[in-house]
Wavefront OBJ file of the C-alpha trace (Angstrom):
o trace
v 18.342 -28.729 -13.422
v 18.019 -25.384 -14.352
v 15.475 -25.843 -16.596
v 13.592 -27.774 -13.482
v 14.416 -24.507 -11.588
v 12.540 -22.462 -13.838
v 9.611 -25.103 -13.995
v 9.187 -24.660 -9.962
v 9.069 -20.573 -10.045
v 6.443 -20.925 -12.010
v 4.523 -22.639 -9.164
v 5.486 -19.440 -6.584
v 2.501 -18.179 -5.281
v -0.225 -20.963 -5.827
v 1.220 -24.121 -4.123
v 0.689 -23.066 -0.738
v 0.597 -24.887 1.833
v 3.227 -26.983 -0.025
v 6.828 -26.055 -1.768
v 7.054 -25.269 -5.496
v 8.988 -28.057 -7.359
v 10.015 -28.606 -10.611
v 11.262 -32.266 -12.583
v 12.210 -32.716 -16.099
v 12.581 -36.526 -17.238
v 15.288 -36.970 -19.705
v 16.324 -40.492 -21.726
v 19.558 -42.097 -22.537
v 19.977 -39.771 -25.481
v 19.411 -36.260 -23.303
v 16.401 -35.925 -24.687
v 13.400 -34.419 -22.668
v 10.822 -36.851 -22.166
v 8.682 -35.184 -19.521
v 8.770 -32.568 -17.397
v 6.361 -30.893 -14.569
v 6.056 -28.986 -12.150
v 3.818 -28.472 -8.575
v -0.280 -27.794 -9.343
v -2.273 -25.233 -7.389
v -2.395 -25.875 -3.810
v 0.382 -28.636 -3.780
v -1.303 -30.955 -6.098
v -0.333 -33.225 -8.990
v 3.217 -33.096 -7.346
v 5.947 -32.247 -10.166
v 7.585 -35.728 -10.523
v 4.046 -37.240 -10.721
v 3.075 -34.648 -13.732
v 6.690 -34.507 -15.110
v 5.946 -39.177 -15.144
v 2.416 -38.752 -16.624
v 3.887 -36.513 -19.617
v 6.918 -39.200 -20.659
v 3.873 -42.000 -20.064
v 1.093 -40.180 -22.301
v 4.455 -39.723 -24.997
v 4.720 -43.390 -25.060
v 7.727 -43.221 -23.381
v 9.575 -45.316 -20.110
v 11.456 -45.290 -17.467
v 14.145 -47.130 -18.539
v 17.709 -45.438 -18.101
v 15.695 -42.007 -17.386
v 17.413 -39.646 -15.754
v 15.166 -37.334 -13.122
v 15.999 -33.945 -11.981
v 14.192 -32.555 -9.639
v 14.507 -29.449 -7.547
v 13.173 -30.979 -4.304
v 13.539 -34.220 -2.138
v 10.588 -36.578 -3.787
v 8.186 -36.554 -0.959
v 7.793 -39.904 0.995
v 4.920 -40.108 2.952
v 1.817 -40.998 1.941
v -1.333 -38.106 1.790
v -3.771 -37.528 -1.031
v -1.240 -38.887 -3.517
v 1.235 -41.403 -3.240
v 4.729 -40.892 -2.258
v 6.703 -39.263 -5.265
v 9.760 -41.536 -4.443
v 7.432 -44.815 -4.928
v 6.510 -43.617 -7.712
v 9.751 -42.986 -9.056
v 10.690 -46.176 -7.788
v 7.619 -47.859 -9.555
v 8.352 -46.328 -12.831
v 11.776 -48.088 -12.850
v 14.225 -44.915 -13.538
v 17.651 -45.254 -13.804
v 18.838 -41.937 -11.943
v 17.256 -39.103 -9.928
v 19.325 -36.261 -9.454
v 18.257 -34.164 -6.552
v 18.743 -29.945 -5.914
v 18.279 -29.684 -2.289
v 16.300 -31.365 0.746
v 12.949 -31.261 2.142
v 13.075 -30.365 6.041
v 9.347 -32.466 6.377
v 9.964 -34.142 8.966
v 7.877 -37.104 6.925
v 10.824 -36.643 4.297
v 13.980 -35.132 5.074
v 16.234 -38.086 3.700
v 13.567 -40.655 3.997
v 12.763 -39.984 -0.274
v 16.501 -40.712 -0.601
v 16.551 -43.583 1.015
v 13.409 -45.186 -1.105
v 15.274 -44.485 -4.206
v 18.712 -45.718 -2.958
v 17.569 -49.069 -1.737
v 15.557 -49.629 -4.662
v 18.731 -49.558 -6.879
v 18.374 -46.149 -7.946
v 21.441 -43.845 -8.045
v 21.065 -40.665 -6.582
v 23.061 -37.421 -6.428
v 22.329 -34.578 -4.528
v 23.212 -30.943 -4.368
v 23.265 -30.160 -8.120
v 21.894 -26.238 -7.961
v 21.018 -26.470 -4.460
v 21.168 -22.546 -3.314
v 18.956 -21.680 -5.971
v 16.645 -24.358 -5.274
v 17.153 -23.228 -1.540
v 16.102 -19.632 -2.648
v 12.957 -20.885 -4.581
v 11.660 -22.313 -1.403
v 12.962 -20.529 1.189
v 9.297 -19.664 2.631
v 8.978 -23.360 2.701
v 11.564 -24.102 4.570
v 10.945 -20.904 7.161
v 7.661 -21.944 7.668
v 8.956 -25.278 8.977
v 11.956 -23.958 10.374
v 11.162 -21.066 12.145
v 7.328 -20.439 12.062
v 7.460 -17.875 9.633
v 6.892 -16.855 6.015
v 9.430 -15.754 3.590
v 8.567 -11.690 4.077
v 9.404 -9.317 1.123
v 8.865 -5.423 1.396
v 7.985 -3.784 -1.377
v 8.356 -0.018 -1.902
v 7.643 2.402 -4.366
v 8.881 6.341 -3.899
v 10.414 9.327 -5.571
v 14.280 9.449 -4.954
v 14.386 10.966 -2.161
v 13.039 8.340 -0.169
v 8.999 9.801 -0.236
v 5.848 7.984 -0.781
v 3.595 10.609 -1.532
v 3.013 14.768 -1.080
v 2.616 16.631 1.818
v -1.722 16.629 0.730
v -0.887 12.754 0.623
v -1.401 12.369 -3.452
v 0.422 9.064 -4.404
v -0.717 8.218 -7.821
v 1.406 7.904 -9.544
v 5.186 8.043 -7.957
v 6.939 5.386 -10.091
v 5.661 4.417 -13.900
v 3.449 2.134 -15.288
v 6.299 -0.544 -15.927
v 7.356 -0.346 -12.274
v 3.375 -0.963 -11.910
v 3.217 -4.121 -13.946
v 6.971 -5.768 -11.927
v 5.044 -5.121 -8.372
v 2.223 -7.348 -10.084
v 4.326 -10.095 -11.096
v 5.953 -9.808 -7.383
v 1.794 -10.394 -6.316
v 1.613 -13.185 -8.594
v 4.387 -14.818 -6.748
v 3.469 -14.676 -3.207
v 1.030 -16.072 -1.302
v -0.536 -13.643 0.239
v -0.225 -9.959 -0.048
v -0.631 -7.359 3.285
v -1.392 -3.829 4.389
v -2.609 -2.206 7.250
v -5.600 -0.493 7.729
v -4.353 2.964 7.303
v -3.723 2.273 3.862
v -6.793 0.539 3.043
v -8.540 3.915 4.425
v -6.283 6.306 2.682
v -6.387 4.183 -0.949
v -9.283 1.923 -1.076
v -6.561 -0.631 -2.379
v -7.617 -3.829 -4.529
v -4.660 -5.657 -4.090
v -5.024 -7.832 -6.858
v -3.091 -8.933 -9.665
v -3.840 -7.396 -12.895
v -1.294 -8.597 -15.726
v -2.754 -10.116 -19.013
v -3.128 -13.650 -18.311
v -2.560 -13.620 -14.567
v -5.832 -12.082 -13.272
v -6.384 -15.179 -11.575
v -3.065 -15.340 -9.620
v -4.078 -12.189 -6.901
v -2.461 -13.478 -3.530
v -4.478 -13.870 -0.583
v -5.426 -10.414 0.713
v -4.367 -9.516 4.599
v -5.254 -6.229 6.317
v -3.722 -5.541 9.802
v -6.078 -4.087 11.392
v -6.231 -3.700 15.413
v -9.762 -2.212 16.059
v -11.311 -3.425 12.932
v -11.312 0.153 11.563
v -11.943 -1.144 8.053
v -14.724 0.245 6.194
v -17.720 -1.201 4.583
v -18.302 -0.507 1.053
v -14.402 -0.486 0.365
v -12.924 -2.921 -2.243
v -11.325 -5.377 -0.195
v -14.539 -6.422 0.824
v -16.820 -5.984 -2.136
v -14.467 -8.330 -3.761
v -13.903 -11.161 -0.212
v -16.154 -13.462 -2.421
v -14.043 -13.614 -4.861
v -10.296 -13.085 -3.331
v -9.490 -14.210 -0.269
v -9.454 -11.440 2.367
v -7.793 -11.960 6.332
v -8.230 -9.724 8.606
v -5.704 -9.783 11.381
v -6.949 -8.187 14.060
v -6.824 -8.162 18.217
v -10.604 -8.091 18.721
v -12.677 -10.953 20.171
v -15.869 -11.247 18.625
v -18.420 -8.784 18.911
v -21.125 -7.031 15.919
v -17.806 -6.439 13.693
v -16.801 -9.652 13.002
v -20.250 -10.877 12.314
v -20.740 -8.344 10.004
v -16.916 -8.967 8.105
v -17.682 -12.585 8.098
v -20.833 -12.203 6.430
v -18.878 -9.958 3.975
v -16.559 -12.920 2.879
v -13.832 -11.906 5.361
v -11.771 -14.382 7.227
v -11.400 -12.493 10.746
v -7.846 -13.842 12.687
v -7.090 -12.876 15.887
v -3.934 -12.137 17.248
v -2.246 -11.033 20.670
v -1.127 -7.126 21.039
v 1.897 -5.929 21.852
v 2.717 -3.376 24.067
v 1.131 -0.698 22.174
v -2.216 -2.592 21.848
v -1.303 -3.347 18.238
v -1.229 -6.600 16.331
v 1.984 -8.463 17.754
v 3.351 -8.828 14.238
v 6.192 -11.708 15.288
v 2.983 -13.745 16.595
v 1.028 -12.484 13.423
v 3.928 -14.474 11.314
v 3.458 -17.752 13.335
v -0.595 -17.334 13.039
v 0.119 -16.985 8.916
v 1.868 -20.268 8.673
v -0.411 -22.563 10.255
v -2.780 -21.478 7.826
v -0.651 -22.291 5.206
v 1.088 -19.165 4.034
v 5.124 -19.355 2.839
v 4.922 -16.271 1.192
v 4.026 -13.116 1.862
v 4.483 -9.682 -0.051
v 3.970 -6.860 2.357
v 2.834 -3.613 0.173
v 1.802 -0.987 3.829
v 2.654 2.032 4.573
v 5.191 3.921 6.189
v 4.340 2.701 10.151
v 3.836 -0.997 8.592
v 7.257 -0.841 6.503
v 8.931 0.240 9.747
v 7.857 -2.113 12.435
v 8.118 -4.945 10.099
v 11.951 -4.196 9.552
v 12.123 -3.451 13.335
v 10.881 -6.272 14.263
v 13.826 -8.118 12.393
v 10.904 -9.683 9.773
v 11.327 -8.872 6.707
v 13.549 -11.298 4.458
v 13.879 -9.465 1.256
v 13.342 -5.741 -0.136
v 11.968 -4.495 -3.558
v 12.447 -0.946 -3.873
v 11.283 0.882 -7.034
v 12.363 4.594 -7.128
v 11.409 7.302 -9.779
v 14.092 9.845 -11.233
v 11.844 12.658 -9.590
v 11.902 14.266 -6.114
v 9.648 15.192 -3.738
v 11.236 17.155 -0.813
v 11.252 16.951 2.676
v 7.398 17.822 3.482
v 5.995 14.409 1.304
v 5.473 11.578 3.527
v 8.239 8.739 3.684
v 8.438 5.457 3.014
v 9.436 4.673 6.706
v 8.394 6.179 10.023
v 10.524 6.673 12.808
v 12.558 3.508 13.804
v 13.446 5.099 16.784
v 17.803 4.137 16.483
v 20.021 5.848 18.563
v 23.196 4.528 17.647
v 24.512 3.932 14.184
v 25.209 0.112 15.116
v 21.543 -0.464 15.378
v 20.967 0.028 11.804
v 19.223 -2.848 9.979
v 21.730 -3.233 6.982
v 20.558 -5.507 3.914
v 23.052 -6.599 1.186
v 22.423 -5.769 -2.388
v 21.304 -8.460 -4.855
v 20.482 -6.924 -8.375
v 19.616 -3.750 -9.304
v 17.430 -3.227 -12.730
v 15.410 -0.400 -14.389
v 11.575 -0.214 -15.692
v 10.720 2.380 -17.960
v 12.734 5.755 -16.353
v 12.323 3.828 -12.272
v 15.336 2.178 -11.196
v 14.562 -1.126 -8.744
v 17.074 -2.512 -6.154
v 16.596 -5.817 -4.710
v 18.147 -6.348 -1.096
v 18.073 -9.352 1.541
v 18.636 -9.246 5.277
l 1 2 3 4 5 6 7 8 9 10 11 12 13 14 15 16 17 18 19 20 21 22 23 24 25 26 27 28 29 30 31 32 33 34 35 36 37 38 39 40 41 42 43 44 45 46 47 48 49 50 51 52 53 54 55 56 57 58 59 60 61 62 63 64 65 66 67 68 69 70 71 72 73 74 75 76 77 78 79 80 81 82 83 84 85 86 87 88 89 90 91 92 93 94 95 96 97 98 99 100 101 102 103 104 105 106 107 108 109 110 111 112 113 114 115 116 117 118 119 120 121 122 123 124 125 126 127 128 129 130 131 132 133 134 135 136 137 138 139 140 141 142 143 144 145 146 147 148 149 150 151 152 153 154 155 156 157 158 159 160 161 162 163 164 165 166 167 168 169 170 171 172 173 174 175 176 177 178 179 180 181 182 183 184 185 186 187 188 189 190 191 192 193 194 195 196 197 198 199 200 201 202 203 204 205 206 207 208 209 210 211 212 213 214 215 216 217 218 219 220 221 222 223 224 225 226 227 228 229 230 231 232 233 234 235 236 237 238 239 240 241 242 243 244 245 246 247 248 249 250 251 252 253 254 255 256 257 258 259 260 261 262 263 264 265 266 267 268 269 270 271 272 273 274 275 276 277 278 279 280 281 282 283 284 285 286 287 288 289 290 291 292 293 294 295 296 297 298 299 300 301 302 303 304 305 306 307 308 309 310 311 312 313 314 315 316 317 318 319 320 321 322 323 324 325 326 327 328 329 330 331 332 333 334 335 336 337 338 339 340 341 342 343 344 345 346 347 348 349 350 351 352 353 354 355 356 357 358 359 360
């Protein structure tokens, strides 16, 4: 199962709208005999790739043993149901991670397999498969992506100088994790103000993954994004959302034309983008996963706003003082018992940086 586990994170980040699954296929000796795991956009599923492998090694299956890190899937769509399948290719055993929340699954894939003959056992790894696809499961649970905060700053807690010179705070090591953190999400976000103080590209640039870069979202109330910056000289090639709280108008004529996909959203109180209805906007079209990389007023309202799921935080041994420009702006807490407090999961170093991961 864990080596299943490890199949379906390498799916994080391109199976959207659909979870990332893996399924080895082993015989009656242990042996591997297949193994698979979910395509771009949710297609081959894993069991059906993991199946085609053992079938194109001349293989069976006869007294196969299936693990999988997912419910097989049980409705029909643009490919059968993985548990007919499983079903049809006569294995002995399918041993199942976790469950699929679907409501066109959720325990109806067990039940194919179990009246078929087929024993099944369930629960083998199942928080770590319940971690892989936890933006799955929010996006059906609770209308909302799995939302990680990235941050990059000196020790002290700073983002860039008092002139506003960021590049660069943490190392090029530090650089080349936050890609691989791209690679795995969905969809990657900023607001405007960052895209007018950076020019960003927000793409993925490790060797071999230059054709992983996430979906590209700017928040961006009065469509105060600039022509001529890299976000849209590159729409036609990455996807680029604009979130806005405009209707219409010259603007979004001219975006569109551009390559941008223009969604609008309602405001809050301060006429901004309501960034609770922002998440539920974000998962009807599809997205589980989303990396936020903004600034200092986006960090802040996101983690006010009791939205963000996990942290990154990559911090340099070097200090900045109190004039550079933080990583958060004011979150406006009176009382100590209004903190947001995370809990620590692993802490690790690239190059000289040090890098703390935390969850709500």
């Amino acid at each position: 199962m864990n080596m299943a586990l490890g199949l379906a994170r390498r799916g994080l980040g391109s199976t959207w709208p659909n979870p990332a699954v893996g399924c080895v296929i082993i015989d009656k000796d242990g042996h591997v005999i297949g193994r698979g795991y979910t395509g771009r956009g949710g297609r081959p599923h894993a069991e059906a790739v993991a199946l085609d492998q053992m079938e194109k090694a001349g293989k069976n299956g006869q007294d196969a043993v299936v693990f999988v890190t997912l419910e097989p899937c049980a409705h029909h769509g643009q490919t059968p149901p993985c548990a007919e399948i499983l079903v049809k290719a006569n294995v002995r055993r399918v041993v199942v991670a976790t469950g699929d929340p679907d409501s066109r699954v959720s325990g109806r894939g067990l039940k194919i397999l179990q009246k078929a003959g087929i024993q099944v056992d369930f629960g083998l790894c199942q928080s770590e498969a319940d971690h892989v696809n936890q933006g799955f499961f929010q996006k059906i649970s609770c209308k909302k992506p799995l939302v990680t905060l990235k941050i990059a700053s000196s020790l002290d807690g700073k983002t860039a100088t008092k002139s506003g010179q960021s590049k660069w705070i943490t190392g090029p090591e530090s650089r080349h994790r936050g890609h691989w953190l791209r690679a795995s999400h969905d969809a990657i976000m900023v607001g405007v103000g960052t895209v007018l103080a950076d020019d960003p590209s927000l793409d993925c640039r490790l060797p071999g993954l230059e054709d992983c870069s996430p979906v590209r979202i700017v928040v961006d109330s009065n469509l105060r994004i600039p022509n001529g910056c890299k976000l849209l000289e590159t729409a036609g090639k990455i996807p680029t959302w604009i979130v806005t709280t405009k209707q219409g108008g010259q603007r979004f004529d001219e975006l569109a034309k551009q390559g941008a996909k223009l969604i609008v959203c309602a405001a809050n109180s301060d006429g901004q983008v309501d960034l609770s209805r922002m998440m539920e906007k974000l998962t009807t079209e599809g997205i589980t996963r989303l990396l936020s990389e903004g600034g200092a007023q986006v960090n802040a309202s996101l983690i006010r706003a009791s939205l963000v799921d996990r942290l990154y935080w990559f911090r340099s041994a070097s200090v900045i003082g109190g004039d550079g420009l933080s990583a958060l702006a004011s979150m406006a807490l009176k009382e100590l018992q209004e903190l947001p407090r995370f809990s620590h999961v692993r802490t690790g170093q690239t190059g000289n940086d040090i890098w703390q991961e935390f969850m709500i």
